[in-house]
C-alpha positions as CSV (number, residue, x, y, z in Angstrom):
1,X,-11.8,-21.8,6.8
2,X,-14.5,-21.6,4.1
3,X,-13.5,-19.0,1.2
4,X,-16.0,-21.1,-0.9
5,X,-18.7,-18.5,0.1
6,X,-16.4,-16.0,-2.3
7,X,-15.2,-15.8,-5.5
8,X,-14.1,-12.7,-7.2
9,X,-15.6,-13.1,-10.5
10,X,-16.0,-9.8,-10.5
11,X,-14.3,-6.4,-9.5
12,X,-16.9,-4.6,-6.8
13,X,-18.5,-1.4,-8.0
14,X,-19.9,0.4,-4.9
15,X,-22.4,2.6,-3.4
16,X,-22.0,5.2,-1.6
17,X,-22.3,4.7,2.1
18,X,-25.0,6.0,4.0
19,X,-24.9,3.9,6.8
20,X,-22.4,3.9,9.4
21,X,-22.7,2.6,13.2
22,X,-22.4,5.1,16.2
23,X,-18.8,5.3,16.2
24,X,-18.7,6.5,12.7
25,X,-17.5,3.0,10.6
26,X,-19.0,1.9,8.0
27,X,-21.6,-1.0,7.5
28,X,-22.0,-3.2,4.6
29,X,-23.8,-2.3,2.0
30,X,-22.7,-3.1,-2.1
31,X,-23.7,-3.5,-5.2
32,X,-21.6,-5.6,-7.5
33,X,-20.6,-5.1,-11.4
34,X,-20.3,-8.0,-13.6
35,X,-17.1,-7.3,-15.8
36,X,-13.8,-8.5,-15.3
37,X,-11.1,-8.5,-18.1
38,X,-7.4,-8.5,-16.2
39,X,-5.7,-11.9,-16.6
40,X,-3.8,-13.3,-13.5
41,X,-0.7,-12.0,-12.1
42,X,2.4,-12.2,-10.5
43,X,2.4,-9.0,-8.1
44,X,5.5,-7.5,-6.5
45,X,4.8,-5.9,-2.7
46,X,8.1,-5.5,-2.1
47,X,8.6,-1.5,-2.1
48,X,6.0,-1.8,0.5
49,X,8.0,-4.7,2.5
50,X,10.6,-2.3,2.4
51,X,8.9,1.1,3.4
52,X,7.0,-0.8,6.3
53,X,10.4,-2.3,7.6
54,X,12.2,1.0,7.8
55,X,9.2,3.0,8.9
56,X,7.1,0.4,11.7
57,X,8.3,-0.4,14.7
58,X,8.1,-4.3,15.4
59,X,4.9,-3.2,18.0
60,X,3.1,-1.5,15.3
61,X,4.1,2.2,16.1
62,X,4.6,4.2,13.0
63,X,7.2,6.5,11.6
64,X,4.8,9.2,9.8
65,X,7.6,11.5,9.1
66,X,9.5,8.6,7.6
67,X,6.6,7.5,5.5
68,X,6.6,11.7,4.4
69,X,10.5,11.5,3.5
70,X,9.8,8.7,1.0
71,X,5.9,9.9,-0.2
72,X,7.1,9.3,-4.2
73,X,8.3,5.6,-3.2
74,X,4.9,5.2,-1.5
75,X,2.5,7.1,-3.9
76,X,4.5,4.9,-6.9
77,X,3.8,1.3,-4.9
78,X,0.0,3.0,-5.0
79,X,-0.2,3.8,-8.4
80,X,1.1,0.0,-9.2
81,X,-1.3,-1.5,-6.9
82,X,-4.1,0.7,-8.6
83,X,-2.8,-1.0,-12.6
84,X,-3.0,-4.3,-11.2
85,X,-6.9,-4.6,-11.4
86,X,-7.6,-8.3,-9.7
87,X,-9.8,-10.8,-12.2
88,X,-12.0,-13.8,-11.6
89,X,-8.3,-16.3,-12.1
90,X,-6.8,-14.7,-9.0
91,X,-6.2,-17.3,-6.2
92,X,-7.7,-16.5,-2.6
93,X,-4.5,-15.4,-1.2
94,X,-3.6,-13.4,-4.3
95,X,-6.8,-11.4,-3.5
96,X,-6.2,-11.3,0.5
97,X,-2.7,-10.0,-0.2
98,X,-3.8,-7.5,-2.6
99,X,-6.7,-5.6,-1.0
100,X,-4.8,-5.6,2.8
101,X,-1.8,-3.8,1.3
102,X,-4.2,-1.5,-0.7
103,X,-6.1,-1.0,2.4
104,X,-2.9,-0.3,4.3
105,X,-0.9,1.2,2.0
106,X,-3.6,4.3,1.4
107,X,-4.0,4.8,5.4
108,X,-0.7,5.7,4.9
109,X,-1.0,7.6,2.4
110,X,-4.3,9.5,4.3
111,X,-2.2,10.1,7.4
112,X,0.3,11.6,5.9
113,X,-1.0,13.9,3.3
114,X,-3.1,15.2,5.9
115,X,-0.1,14.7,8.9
116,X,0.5,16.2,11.5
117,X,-2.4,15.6,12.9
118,X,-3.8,13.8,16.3
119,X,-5.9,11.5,14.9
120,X,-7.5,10.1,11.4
121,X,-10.4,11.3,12.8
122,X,-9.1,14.7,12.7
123,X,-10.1,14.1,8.5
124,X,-13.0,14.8,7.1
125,X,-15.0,11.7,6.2
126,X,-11.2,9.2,6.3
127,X,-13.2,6.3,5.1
128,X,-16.4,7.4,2.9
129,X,-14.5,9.9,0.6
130,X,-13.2,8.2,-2.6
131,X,-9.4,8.2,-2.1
132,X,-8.2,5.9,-4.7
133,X,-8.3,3.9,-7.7
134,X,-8.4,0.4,-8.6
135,X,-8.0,0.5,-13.0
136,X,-10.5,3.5,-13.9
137,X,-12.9,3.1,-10.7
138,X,-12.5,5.4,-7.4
139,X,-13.0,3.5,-3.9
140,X,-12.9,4.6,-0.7
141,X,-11.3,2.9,2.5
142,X,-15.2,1.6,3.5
143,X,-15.5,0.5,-0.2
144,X,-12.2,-2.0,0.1
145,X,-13.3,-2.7,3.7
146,X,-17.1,-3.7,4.0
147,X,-17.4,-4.2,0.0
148,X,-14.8,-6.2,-0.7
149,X,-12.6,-8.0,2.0
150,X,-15.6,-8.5,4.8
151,X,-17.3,-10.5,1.9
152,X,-14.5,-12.6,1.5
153,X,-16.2,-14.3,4.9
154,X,-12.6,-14.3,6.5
155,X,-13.0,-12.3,10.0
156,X,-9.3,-12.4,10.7
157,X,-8.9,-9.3,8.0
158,X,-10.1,-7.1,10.7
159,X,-6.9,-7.4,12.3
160,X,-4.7,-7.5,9.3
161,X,-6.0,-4.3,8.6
162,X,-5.2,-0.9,10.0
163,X,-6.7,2.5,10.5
164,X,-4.2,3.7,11.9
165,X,-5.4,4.8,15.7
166,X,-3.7,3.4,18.7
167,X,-6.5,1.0,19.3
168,X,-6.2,-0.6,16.1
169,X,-4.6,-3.7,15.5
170,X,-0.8,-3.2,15.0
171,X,0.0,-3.2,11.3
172,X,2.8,-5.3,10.8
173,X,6.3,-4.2,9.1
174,X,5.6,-7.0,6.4
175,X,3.6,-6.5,3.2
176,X,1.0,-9.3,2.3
177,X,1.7,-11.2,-0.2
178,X,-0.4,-14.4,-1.5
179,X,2.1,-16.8,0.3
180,X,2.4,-15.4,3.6
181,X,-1.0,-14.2,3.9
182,X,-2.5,-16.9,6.0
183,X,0.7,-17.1,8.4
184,X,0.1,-12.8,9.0
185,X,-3.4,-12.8,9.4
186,X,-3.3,-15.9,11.9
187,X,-0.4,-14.1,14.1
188,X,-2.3,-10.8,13.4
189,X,-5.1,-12.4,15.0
190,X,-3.1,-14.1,18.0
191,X,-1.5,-11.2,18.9
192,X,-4.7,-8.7,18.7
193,X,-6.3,-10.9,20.7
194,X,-3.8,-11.6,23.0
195,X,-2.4,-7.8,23.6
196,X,-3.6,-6.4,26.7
197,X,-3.2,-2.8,25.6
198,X,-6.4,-4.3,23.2
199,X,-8.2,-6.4,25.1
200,X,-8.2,-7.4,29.0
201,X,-9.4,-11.5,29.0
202,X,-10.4,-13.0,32.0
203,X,-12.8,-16.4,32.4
204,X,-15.8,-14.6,33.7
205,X,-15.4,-10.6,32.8
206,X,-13.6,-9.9,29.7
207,X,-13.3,-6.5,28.5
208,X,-12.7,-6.7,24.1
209,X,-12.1,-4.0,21.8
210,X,-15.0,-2.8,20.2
211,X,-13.9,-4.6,16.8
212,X,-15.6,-7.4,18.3
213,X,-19.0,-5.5,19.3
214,X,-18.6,-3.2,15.6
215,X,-18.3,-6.4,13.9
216,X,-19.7,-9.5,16.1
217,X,-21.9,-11.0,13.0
218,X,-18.2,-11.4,10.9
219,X,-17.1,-13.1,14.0
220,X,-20.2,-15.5,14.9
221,X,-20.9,-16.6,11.4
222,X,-19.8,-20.5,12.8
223,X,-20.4,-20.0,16.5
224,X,-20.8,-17.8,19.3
225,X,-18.0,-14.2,19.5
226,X,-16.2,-16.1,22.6
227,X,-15.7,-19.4,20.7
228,X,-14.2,-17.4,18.4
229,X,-12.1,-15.8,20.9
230,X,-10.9,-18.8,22.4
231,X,-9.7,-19.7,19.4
232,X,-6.9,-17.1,20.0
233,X,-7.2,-16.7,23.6
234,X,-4.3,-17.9,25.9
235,X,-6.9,-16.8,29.0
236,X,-10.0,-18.8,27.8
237,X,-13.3,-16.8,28.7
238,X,-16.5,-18.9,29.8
239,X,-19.7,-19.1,27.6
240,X,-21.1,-17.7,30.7
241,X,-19.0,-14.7,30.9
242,X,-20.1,-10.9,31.3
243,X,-18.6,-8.8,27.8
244,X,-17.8,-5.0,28.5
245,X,-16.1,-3.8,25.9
246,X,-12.8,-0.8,26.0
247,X,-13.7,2.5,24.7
248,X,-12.0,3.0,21.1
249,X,-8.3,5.1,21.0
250,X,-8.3,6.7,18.1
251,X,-5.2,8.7,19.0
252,X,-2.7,8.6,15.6
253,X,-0.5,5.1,16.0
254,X,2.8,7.1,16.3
């Protein structure tokens, strides 16, 4: 893996985006804001370790009216995440960690104030609107996604990440944290890949999520999207092999 591409030096000040593909995500597009002054940091997830172990089930399902019951313990674990503002002497993982959970943790947050609801489409504008804070500055869920994380040049955060839709990688009942990061992304990965609810493999006719057709240039930076695959794969799919790709679920995760 090659994290040398990325340092934060820097904490990302965004634009606003304008350009999102044809199912309505977001695209990359940043601009970047030279000033840093937070030193490094020990960071505590562990309020979120315990809201996600009482409140996701072990396949990712989620407990919204759980989440509700305990909003203060979850909007305070938010509020924490939003003081800790990262600086250049963060480690890798430390970073990872920290903007998966924030990522996670106000999805949560999103679904819930807004809950019930069939879907996080049901929202206006769920991932352009600026939702929360990281010190003074106000991000939205694309601004964390595609201006911070997907330039970290690590693809497997697209399934350590969760929006919350049926279709979506599971989010796991374990908070991120900068030593277990790489062991949950890699079995985040594994099992996406593997689930068959997510993806049908086959050698010659593989059906993906559209993750892999939304973000293929994340996944082919160092080869082509099925050597990537196969990576994972415990069906291996031939370099010769017709892609379809599964229409998106974006019924709520519940």
């Amino acid at each position: 893996m090659n994290y040398l591409k990325y340092t934060l030096t820097l904490l990302i000040t965004l634009s606003t985006y304008s350009c999102f593909s044809a199912k309505g995500l977001p695209v990359k597009e940043v601009k970047e804001n030279t000033s840093v002054k937070t030193k490094n940091q020990v960071l505590d997830h562990s309020s979120w370790d315990d809201l996600l172990r009482k409140y996701v089930a072990d396949n990712g399902n989620v407990d919204y009216k759980g989440f509700q019951a305990e909003s203060k313990k979850l909007k305070d674990y938010i509020d924490y995440l939003a003081s800790k503002v990262p600086a250049k002497d963060w480690s890798v993982n430390q970073q990872l960690a920290y903007f998966i959970n924030v990522y996670n943790a106000n999805t949560i947050k999103l679904i819930i104030d807004n809950y019930p609801l069939k879907s996080i489409k049901d929202i206006n504008n769920p991932w352009r609107k600026n939702r929360l804070k990281i010190g003074e500055k106000d991000y939205s869920l694309a601004d964390i996604e595609n201006g911070i994380l997907r330039k970290m040049n690590e693809p497997k955060i697209h399934f350590a990440i969760n929006c919350a839709s049926y279709s979506c990688p599971k989010l796991l009942n374990t908070a991120y944290t900068s030593e277990n990061v790489q062991e949950l992304m890699e079995r985040a990965t594994r099992e996406f890949i593997n689930n068959s609810d997510k993806n049908i493999l086959s050698t010659n006719n593989p059906k993906l999520s559209e993750i892999f057709k939304w973000y293929k240039s994340d996944f082919t930076e160092n080869g082509s999207l099925i050597d990537y695959i196969n990576q994972y794969a415990d069906t291996k799919i031939s370099n010769k092999a017709k892609v379809d790709y599964l229409d998106y679920n974006w019924n709520l995760n519940e």
